[in-house]
Z-matrix of the N, CA and C atoms (Angstrom, degrees):
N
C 1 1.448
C 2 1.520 1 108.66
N 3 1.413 2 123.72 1 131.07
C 4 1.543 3 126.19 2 159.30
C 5 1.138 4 110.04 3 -61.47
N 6 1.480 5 110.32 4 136.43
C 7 1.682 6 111.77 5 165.82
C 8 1.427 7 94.68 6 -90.23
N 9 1.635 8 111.20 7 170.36
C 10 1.193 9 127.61 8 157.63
C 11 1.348 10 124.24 9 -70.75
N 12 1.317 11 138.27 10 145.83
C 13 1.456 12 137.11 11 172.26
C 14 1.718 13 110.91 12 -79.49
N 15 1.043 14 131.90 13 173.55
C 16 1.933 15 133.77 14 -139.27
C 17 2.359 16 62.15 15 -102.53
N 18 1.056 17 121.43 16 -81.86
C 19 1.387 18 138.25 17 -165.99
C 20 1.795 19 99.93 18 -29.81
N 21 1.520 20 105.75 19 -56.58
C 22 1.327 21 84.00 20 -173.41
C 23 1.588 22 131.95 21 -84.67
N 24 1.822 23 104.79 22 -2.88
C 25 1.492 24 95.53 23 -172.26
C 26 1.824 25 90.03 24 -91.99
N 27 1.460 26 108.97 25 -11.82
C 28 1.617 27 80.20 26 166.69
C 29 1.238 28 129.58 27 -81.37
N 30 1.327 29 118.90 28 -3.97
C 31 1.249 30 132.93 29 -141.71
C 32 2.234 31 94.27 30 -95.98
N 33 1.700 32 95.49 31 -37.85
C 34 1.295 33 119.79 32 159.85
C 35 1.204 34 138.70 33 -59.50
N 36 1.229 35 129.98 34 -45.80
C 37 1.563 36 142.23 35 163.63
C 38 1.619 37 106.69 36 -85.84
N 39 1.925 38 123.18 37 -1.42
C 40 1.554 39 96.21 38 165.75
C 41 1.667 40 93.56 39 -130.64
N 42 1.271 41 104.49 40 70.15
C 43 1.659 42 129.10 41 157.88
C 44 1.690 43 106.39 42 85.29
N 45 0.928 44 146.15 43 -9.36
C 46 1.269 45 141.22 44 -161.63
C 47 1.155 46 108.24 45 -90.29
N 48 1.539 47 133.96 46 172.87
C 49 1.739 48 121.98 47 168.02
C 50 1.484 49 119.76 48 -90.75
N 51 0.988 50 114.36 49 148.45
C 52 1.192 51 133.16 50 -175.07
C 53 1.713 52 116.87 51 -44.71
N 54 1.306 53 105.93 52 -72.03
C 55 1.801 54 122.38 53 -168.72
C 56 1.611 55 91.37 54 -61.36
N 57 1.036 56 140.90 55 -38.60
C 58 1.649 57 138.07 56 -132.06
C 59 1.128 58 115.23 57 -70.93
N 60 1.279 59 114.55 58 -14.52
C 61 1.405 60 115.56 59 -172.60
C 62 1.844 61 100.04 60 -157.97
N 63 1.410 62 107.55 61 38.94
C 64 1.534 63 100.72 62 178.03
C 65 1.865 64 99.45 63 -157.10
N 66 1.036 65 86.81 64 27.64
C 67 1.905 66 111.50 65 147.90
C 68 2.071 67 91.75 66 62.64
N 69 1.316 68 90.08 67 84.46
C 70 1.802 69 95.58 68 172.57
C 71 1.383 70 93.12 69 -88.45
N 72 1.775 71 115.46 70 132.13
C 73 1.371 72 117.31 71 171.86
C 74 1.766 73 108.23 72 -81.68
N 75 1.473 74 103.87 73 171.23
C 76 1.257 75 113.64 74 161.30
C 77 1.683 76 110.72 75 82.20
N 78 1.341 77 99.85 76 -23.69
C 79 1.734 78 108.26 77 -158.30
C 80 1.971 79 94.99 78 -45.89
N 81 0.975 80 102.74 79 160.03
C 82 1.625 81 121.76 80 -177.26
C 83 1.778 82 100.09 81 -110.84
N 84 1.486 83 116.16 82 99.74
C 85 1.694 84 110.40 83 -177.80
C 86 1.462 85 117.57 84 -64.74
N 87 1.280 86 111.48 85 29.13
C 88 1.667 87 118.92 86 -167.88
C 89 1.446 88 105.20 87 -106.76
N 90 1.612 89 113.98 88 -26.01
C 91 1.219 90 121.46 89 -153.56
C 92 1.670 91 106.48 90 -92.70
N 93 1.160 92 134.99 91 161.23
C 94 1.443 93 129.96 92 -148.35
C 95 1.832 94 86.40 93 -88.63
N 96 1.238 95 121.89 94 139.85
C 97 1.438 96 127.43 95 175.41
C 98 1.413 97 117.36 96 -63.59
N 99 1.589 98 121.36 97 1.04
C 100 1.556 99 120.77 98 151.11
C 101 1.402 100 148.29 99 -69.16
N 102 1.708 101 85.69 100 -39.78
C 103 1.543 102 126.96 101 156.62
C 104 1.344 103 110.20 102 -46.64
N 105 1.316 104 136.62 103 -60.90
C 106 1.185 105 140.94 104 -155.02
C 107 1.763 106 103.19 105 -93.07
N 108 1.225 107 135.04 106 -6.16
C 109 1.314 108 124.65 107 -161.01
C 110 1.444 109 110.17 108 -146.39
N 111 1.277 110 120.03 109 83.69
C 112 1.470 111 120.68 110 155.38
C 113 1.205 112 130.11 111 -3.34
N 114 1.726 113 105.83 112 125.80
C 115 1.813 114 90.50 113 176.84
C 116 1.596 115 108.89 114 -93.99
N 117 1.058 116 98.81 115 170.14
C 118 1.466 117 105.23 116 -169.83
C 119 1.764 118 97.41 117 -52.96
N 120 1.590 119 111.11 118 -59.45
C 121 1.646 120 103.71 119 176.03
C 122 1.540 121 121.07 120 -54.42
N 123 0.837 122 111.71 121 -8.67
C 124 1.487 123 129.86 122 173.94
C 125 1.787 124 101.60 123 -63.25
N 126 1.512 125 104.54 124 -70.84
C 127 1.083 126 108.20 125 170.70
C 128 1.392 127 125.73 126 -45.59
N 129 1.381 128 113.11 127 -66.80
C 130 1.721 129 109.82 128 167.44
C 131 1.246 130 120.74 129 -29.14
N 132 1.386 131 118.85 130 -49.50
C 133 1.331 132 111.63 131 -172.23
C 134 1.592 133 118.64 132 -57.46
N 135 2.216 134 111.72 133 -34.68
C 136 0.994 135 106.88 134 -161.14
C 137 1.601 136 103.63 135 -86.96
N 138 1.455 137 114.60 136 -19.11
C 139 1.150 138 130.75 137 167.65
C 140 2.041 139 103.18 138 -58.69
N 141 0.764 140 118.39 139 -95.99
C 142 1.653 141 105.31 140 167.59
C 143 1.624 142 114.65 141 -0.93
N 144 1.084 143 120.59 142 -50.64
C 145 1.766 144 127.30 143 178.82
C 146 1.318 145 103.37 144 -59.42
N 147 1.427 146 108.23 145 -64.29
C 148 1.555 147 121.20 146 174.08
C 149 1.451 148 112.55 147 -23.89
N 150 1.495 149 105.27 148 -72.06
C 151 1.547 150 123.71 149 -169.03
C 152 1.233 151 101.72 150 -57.25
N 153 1.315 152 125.88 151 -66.62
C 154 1.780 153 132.20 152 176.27
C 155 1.869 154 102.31 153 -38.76
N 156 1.159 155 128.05 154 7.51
C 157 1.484 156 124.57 155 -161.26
C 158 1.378 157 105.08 156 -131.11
N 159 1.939 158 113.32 157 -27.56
C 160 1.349 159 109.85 158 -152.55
C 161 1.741 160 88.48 159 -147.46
N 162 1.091 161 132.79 160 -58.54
C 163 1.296 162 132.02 161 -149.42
C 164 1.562 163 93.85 162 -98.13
N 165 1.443 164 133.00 163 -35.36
C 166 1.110 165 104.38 164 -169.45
C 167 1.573 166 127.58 165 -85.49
N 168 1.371 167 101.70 166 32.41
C 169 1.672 168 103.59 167 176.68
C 170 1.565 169 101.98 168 -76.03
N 171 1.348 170 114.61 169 -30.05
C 172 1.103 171 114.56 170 -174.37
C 173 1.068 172 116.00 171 -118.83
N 174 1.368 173 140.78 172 -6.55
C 175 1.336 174 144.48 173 166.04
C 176 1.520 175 134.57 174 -109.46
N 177 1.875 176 84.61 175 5.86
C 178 1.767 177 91.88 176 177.25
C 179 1.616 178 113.93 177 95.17
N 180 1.171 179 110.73 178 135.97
C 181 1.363 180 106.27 179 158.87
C 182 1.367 181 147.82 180 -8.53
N 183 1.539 182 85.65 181 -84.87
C 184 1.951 183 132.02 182 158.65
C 185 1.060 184 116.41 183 -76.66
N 186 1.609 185 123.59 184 1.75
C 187 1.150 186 131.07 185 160.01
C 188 1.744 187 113.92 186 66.58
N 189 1.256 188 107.29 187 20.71
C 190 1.723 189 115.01 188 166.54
C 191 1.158 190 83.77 189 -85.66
N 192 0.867 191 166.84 190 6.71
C 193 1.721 192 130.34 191 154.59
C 194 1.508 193 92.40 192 114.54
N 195 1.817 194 95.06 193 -178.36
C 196 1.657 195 109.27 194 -173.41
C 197 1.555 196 99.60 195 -133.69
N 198 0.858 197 121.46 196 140.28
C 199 1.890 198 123.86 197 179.28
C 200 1.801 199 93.93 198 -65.59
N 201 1.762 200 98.16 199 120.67
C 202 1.644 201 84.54 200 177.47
C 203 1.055 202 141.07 201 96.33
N 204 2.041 203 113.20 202 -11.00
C 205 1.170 204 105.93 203 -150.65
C 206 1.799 205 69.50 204 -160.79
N 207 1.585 206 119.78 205 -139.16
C 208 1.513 207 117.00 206 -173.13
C 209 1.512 208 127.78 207 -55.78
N 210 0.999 209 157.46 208 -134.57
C 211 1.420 210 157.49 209 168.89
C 212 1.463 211 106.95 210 -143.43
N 213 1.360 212 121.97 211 170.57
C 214 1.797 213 130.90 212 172.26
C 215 1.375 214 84.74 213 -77.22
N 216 1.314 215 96.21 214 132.76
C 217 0.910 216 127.42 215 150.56
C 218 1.727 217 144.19 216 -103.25
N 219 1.511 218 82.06 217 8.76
C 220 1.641 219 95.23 218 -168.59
C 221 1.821 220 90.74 219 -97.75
N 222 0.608 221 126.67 220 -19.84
C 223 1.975 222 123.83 221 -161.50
C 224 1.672 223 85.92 222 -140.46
N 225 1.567 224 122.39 223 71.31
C 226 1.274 225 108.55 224 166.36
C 227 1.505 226 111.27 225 -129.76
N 228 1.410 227 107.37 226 137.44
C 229 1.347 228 120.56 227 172.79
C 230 1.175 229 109.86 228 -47.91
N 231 1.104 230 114.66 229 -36.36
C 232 1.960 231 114.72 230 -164.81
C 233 1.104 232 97.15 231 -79.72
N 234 1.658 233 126.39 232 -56.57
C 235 1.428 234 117.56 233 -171.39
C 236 1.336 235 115.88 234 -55.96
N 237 1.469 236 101.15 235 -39.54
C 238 1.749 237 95.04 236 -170.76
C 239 1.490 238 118.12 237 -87.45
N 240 1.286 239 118.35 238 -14.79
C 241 1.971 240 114.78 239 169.45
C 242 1.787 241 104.68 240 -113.17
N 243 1.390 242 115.23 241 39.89
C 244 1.471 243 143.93 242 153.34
C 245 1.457 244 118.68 243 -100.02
N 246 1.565 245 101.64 244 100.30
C 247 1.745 246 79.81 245 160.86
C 248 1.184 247 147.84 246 -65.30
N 249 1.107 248 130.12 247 145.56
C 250 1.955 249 123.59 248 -173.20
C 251 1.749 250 99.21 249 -40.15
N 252 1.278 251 115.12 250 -38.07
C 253 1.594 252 103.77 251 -170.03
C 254 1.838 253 108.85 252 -77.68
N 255 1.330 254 107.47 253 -54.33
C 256 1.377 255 97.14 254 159.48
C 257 1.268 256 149.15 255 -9.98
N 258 1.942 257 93.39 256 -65.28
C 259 1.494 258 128.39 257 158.04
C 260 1.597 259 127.36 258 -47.52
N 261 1.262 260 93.05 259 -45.65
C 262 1.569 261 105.19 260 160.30
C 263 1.138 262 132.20 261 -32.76
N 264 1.800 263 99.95 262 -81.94
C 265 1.512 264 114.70 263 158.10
C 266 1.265 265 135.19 264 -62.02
N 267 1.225 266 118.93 265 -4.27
C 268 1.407 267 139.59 266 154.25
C 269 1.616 268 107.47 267 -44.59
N 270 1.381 269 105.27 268 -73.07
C 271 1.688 270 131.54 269 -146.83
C 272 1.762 271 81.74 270 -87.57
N 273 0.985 272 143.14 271 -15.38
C 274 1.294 273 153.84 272 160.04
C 275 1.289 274 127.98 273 -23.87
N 276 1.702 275 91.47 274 -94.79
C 277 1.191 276 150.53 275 143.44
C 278 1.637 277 130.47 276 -13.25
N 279 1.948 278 84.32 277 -64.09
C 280 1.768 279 97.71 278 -156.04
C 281 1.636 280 125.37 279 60.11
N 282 1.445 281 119.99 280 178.30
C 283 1.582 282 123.88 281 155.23
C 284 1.301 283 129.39 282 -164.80
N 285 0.925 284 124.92 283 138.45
C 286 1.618 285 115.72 284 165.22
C 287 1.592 286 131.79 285 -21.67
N 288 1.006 287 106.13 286 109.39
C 289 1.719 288 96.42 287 158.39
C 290 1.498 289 122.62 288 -100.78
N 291 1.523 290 97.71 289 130.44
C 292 1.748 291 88.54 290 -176.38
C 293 1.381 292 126.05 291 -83.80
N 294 1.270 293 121.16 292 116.33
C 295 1.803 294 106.44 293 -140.35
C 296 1.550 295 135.49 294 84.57
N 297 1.052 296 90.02 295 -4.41
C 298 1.968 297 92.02 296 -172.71
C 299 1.179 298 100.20 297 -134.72
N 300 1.540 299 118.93 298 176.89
C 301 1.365 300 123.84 299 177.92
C 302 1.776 301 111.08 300 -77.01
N 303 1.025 302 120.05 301 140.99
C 304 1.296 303 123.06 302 -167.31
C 305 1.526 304 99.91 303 -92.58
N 306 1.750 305 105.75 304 164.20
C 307 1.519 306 100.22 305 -159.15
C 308 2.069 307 83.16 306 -112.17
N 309 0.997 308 110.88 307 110.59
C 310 1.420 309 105.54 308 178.40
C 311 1.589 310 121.38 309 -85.96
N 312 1.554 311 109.57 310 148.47
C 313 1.351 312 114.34 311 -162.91
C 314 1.467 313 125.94 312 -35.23
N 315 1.359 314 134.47 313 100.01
C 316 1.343 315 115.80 314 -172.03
C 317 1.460 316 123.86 315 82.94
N 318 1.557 317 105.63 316 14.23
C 319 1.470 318 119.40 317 -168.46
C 320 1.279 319 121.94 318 23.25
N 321 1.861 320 77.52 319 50.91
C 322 2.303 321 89.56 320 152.30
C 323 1.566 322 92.33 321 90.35
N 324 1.246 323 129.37 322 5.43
C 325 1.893 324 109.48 323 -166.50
C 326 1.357 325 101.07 324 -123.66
N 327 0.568 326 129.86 325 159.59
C 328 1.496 327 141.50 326 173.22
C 329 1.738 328 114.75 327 -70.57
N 330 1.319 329 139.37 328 135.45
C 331 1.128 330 145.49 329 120.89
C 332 1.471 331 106.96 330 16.28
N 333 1.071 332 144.57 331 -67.46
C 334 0.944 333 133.71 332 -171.80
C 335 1.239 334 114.69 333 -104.31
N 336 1.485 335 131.54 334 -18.71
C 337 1.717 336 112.73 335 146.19
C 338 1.033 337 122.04 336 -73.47
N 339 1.338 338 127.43 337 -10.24
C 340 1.714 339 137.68 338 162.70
C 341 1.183 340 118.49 339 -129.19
N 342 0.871 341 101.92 340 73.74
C 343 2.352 342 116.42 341 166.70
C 344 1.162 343 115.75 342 -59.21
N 345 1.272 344 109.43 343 135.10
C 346 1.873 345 103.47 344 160.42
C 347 0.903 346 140.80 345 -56.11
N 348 1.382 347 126.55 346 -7.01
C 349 1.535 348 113.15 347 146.52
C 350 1.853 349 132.94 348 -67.11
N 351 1.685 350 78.33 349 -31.87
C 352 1.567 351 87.85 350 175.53
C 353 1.843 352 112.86 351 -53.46
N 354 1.738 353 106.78 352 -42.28
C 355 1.791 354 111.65 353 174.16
C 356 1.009 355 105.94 354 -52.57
N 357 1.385 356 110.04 355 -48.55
C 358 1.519 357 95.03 356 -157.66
C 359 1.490 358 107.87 357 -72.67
N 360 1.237 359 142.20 358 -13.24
C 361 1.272 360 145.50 359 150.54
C 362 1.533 361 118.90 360 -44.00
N 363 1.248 362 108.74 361 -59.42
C 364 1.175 363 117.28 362 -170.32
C 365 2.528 364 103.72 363 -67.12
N 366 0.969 365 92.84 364 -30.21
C 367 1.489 366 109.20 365 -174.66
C 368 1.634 367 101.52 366 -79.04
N 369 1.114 368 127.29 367 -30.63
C 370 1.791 369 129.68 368 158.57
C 371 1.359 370 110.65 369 -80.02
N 372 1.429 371 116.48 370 -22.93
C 373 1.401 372 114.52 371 158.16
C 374 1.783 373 132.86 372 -56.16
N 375 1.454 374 86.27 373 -40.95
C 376 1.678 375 120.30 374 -176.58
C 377 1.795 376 94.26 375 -73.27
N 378 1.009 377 107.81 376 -55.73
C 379 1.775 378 107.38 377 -162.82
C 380 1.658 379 112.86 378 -81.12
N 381 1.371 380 107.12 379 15.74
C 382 1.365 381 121.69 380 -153.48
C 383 1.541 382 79.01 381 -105.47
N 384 1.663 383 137.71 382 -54.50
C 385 1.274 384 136.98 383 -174.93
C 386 1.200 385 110.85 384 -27.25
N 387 1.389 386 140.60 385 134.59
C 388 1.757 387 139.04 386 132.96
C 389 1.975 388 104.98 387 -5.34
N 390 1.327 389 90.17 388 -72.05
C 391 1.071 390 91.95 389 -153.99
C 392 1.768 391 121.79 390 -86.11
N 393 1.345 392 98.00 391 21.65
C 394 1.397 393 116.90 392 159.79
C 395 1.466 394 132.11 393 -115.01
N 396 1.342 395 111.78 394 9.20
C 397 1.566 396 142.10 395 -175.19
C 398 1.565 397 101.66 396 -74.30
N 399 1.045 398 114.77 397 146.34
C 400 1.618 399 101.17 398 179.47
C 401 1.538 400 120.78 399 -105.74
């Protein structure tokens, strides 16, 4: 699997396209440079699928959260004064909560049922909210 570079997933979650500068193979230089490059809402949307697949066992659907269990995520301080790369290694990572339910690495999936491209989808999904806009 390619990882992402620190430049291009920010470059992705603060409006720019994704592939353009983080080496899409195969591309055909004939084809109009719209064609080939995701828009950032593009991403949200597929990021939204993601989440509806992986995150919302614990964070809900609509992603307000679960009483008890993940937090809103739609109006969150963390998401929104977090950088996407941060976020990354966050959703990575995971951490302890002391007292609370802990957010486990990759929410419980493996690397390869949850890739980093797939986060970073789901994290333009996240920054896509109103109320995670800065």
């Amino acid at each position: 699997m390619k990882l992402m570079t620190k430049g291009c997933l920010v470059a992705c979650v603060a409006g720019v396209s994704l592939f353009g500068g983080c080496g899409g193979e195969g591309e055909s230089s004939s084809a109009p440079a719209a064609a080939k490059k995701p828009s950032v809402n593009a991403m949200a949307v597929k990021g939204g699928l993601v989440f509806k697949k992986t995150c919302a066992t614990c964070h809900g659907g609509d992603a307000k959260g679960m009483e008890n269990n993940g937090p809103d995520l739609t109006a969150s301080e963390f998401v929104r004064d977090t950088s996407a790369e941060d976020l990354l290694t966050y959703v990575q990572v995971g951490r302890e909560v002391p007292g609370g339910v802990p957010m486990p690495p990759r929410g419980g999936f493996t690397e390869e049922m949850l890739p980093d491209d797939d986060i970073v989808k789901v994290i333009a999904y996240l920054k896509n909210f109103p109320g995670n806009k800065p």
